[in-house]
N, C-alpha and C positions, 0 to 999 in steps of 0.2 A: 261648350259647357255641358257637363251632363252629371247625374244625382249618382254619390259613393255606391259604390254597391255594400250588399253584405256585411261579406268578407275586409272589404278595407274601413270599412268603422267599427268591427270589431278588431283589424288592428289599431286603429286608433286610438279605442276606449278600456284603455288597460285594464280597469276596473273592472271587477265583475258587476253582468247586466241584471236586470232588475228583477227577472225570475229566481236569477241565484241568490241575491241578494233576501229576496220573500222566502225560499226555502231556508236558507241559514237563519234570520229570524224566527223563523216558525220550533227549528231546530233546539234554540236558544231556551226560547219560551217553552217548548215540551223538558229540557231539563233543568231549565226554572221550575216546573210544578213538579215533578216527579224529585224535588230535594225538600220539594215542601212538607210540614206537618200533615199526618192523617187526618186531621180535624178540619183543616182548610176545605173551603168550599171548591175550590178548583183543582187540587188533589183526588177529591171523589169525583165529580165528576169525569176526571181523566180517568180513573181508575174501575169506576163504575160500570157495573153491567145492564143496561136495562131490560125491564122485564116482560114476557108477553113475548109472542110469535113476530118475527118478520112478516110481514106482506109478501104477496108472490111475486116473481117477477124478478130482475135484478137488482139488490139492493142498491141502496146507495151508499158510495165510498166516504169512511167514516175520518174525521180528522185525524187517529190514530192511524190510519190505515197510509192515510198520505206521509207522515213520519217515518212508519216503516220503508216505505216506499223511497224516501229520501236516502235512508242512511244505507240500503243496498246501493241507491249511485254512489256513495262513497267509500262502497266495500265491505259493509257491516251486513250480516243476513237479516238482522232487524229482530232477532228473538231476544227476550228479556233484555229490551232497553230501557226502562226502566231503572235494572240493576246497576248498567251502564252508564247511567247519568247522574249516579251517585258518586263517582269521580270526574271532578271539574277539570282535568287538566286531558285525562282521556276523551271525554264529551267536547271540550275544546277541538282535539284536535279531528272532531266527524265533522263540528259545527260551524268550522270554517270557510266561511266564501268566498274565498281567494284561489288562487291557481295550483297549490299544493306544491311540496317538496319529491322530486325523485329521489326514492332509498333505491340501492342495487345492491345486490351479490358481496360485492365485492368493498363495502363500504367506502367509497369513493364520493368524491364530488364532482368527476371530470362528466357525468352522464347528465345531471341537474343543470350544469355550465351550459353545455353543449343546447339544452332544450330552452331555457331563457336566453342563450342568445338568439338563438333560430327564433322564440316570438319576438327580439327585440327588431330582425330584422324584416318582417315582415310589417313592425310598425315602420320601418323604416324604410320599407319600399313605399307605403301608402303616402310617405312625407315625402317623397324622393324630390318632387317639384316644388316643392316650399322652399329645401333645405338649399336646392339650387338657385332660388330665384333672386335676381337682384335689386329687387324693388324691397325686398324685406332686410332687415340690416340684420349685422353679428350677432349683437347682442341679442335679439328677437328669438334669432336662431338658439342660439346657446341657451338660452331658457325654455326653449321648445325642448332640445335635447334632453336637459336636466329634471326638467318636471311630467315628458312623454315617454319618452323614449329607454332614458338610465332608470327608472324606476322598475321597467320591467325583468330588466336582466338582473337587479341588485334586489329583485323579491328570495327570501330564502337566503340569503346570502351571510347571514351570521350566522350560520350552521356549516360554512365551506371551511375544509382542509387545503390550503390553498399551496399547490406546490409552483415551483418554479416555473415548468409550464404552460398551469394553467395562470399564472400573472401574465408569462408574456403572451398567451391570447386573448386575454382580454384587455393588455394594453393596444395590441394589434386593432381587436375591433374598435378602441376609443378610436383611434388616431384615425382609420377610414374615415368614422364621422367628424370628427374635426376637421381631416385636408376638403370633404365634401362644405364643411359650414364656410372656410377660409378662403377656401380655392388655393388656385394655382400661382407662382410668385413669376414675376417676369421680371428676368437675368439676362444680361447682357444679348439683348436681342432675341429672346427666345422664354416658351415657360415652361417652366420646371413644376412640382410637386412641392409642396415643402416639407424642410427635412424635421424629425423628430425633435432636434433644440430647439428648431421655431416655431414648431407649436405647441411646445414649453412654455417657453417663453410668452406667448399670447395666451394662453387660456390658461389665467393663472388662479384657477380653482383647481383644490384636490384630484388629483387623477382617480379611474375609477379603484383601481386597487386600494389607492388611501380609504376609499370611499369604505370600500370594503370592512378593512382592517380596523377601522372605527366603529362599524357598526358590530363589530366583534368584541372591542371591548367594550360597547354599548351594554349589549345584551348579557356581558361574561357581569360587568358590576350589576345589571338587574336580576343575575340568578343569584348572584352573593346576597343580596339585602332579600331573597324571599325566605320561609317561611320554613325550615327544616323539612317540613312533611311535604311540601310542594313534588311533583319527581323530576322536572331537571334540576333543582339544586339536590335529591340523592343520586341524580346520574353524575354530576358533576364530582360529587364529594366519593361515590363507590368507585373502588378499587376490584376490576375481574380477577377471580381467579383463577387458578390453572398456569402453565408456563408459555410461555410465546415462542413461538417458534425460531426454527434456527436460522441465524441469518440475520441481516440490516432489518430493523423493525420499521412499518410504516408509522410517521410522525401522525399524532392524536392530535384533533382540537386544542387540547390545552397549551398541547406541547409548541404551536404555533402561535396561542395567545401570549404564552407566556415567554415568547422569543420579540415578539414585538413590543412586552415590553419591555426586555431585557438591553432594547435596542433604545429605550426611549429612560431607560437608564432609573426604572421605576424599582423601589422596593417594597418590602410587605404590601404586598396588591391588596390584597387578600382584607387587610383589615385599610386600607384606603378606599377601597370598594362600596366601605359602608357610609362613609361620606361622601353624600350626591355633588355637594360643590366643587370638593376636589377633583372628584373624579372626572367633572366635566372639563375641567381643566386637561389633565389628562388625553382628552378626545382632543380638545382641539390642538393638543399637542402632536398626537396620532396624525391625523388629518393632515399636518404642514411637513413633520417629517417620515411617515410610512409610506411614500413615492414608488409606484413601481418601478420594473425595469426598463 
């Protein structure tokens, strides 16, 4: 017996730890006050310059200074934040204590995929003796999975463009972990692996792709019901222009929401959207038939 190291309780502990946690707070709360009235007492003071000589020696680092300081880790230079946290949905996305999204080049999601599963496996080595062990039952397992493990790779995940390849790798990585939680089937004298219908068949929760595709049209009815001026409901509703290029065009976000539900045999989304009960219907409908490959 001997104590996790490091490294393996931060794959563990999906979440972000507690210092990231106190810096996105602090985050928050700096463009909480900088939307407030001039008059507000906590506005001036943020804002405020005091007066009279520094003392000699090295000052000490001012709470403003730690904010700046914050938002260069997440890539901002930190001049006129202020300005910057007078839109909610920009400030949102510095002030976030989560793991972040990979953008590329190339507007893809195969590079985002590729980087959540690599942490999901590395929760997964940390668990490798649990998920094997057989004093701990299926079930135990399977909710480990679901509540440790799938959460990490399906962070971001209502933003993927989801092509046919990348479904079948990440049905590929479910099923490693499943024949690991299942094990091995023993046939006519000998044991095998089991095949993909039987663990269909037993793990008769949404596969992760379903998983996926749901939280897609999750998120697609939560920008419908926002706010016109919000910016993903004007990124959703703008049309680029210019001409596209010549040749097979890559499939858009939409154009994959609106295939699944073309699949699920839905019409006018668009104004179903606006009503949450239905809609939620809708998902659970997603969920039972949007089945990977």
């Amino acid at each position: 017996m001997r104590k996790l190291h490091n490294t393996e309780l931060h794959a563990l502990h999906s979440s972000p730890d507690t210092i990231r946690n106190i810096k996105s707070r602090r985050l928050r709360w700096a463009g909480h006050v900088a939307r407030m009235d001039e008059s507000r007492n906590a506005y001036r003071v943020l804002v405020g310059r005091p007066e009279g000589k520094r003392p000699l020696g090295r000052p000490r680092r001012r709470w403003e200074d730690n904010i700046k300081m914050d938002l260069r880790e997440v890539g901002y230079d930190g001049r006129d934040w202020i300005n910057l946290a007078q839109g909610r949905d920009q400030w949102r996305a510095y002030t976030s204590g989560s793991q972040g999204v990979l953008i590329t080049q190339e507007n893809t999601a195969d590079a985002d995929m590729r980087q959540t599963i690599a942490r999901g496996n590395r929760c997964l080595r940390a668990l490798n003796k649990t998920l094997r062990a057989r004093c701990i039952s299926k079930k135990a397992k399977l909710t480990l999975y679901k509540t440790v493990v799938r959460p990490i790779v399906l962070y971001g995940s209502e933003t993927w463009t989801l092509s046919k390849k990348m479904e079948q790798q990440l049905m590929t990585w479910e099923r490693k972990i499943l024949r690991k939680i299942y094990g091995p089937k023993y046939e006519n004298g000998h044991w095998r692996i089991r095949y993909n219908t039987e663990l269909k068949t037993q793990y008769k929760s949404p596969d992760i792709v379903a998983e996926i595709k749901a939280r897609r049209l999750e998120w697609l009815g939560h920008v419908i019901r926002m706010n016109d001026q919000r910016i993903p409901k004007k990124i959703l509703n703008t049309k680029p222009e210019g001409r596209r290029n010549i040749g097979r065009q890559k499939l858009r976000w939409l154009d994959r929401v609106e295939e699944d539900l073309r699949t699920l045999g839905v019409r006018r989304w668009r104004q179903k959207a606006l009503v949450g009960q239905e809609w939620t219907k809708i998902l659970r409908e997603a969920k039972a038939r949007l089945q990977g490959p």
